[in-house]
N, C-alpha and C positions, 0 to 999 in steps of 0.2 A: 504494500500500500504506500502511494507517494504521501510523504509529510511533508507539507505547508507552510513556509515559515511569512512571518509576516515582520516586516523592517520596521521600527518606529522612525519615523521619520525626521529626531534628532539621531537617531545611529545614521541616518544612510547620507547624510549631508558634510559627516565630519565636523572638524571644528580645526583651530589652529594648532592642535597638538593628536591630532586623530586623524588618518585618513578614512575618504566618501568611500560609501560601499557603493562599487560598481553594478548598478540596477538595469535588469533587461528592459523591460518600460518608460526607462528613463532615460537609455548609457547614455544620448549626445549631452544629457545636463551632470549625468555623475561624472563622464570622463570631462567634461571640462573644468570639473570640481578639482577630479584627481591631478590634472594639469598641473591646476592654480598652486594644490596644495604641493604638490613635486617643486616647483619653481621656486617657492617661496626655500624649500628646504635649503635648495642653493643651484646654479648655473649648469653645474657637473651633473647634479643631480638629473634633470630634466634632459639632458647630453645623452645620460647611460640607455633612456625609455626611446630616443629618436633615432640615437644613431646604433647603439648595441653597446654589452662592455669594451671596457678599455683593454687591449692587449697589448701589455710591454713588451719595447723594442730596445733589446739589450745590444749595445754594440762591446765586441770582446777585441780587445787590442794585443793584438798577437807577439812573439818575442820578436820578431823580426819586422815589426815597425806594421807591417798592414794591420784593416780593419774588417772584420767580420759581422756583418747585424745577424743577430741571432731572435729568431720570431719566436712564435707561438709553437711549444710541444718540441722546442731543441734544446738542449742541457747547457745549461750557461752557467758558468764563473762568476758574473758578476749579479748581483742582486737588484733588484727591482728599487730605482730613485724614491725620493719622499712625492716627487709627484705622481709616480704611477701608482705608492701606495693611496695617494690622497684620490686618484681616479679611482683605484677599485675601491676603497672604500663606499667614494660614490656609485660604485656602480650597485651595492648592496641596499643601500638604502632604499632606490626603488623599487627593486627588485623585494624587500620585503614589506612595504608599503602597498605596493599592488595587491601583492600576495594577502595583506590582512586587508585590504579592499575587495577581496571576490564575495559572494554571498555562498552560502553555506553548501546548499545545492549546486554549482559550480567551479566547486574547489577542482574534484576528480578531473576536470579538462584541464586546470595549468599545473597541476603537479607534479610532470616529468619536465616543466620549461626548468632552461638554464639561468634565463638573462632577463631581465624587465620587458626589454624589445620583444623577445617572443610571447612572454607572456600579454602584453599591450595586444601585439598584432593578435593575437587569437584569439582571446577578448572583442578587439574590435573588428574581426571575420565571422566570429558568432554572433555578437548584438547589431551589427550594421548590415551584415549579409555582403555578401560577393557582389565584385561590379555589377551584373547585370538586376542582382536584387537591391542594387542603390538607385541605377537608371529605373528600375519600374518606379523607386519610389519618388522620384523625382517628375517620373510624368504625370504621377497622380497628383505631387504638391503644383505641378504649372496646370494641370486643368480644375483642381480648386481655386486656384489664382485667374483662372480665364473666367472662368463660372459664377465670381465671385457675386452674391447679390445680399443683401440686408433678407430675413426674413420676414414674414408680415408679422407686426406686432413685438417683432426685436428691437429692444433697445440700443443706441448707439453704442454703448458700452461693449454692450456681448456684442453685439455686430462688428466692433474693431479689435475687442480682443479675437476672435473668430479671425479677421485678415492677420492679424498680426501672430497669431496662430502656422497661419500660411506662409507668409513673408520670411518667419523663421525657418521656416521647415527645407524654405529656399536658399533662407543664407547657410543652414549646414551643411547643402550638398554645395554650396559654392555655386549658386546660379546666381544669386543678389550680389 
């Protein structure tokens, strides 16, 4: 039997020392929450979820004067500077940030990611859907925008939150 969890809605908002729970219903306003709330933590922070972690690039100075960079999964002599510890540092923080942002019922899909980036992107493949399930949703938000009409007996109020309803739905897919 599936069980039901219901989010109070100061949990699913976050605050300044909590990250938002990432909500199917809601993601474009939870991940823009999570955004906010990743950036605030610091510059790096927000870096690790866009571009992926950081991989130290060790350069090993050989006896005979040349230089070797040694990447990712090669056995290196020299140790990792204070800045690539302070990158990965960063790169944990969002990475555990997301991770106590999923909602309970959706942990099992990110729990084999490595990196914030994969967990974000799979997150945002599951709640936004695939290119083509973004375009259907985009043709829907321009023909409520084309269609647009006051209802009878609507008040102005509902009637502009109602476009403005639209207008947003517009500016997420980036057509505004």
């Amino acid at each position: 039997m599936a069980q039901t969890l219901s989010l109070n809605v100061s949990n699913s908002v976050g605050g300044s020392n909590r990250a938002p729970i990432l909500v199917k219903n809601v993601y474009h306003h939870s991940s823009y929450r999570m955004e906010r709330y990743l950036r605030i933590l610091g510059r790096d922070v927000w870096r690790s979820v866009e571009e992926g972690p950081h991989v130290p690039v060790l350069t090993l100075v050989q006896t005979d004067g040349s230089t070797a960079i040694l990447g990712s999964g090669q056995p290196s002599l020299n140790r990792p500077t204070k800045d690539d510890l302070d990158k990965m540092e960063n790169d944990a923080i969002p990475f555990y940030e997301i991770s106590c942002g999923v909602a309970p019922d959706n942990f099992d899909i990110i729990i084999n990611c490595k990196s914030a980036k994969e967990i974000w992107d799979v997150l945002k493949n599951l709640y936004e859907g695939t290119g083509q399930a973004q375009d259907k949703k985009l043709t829907t938000a321009l023909n409520e925008f084309n269609n647009f009409k006051a209802h009878a007996g609507e008040s102005l109020e509902d009637s502009f939150k109602r476009f403005n309803l639209i207008v947003t739905k517009l500016s997420n897919d980036g057509t505004v």
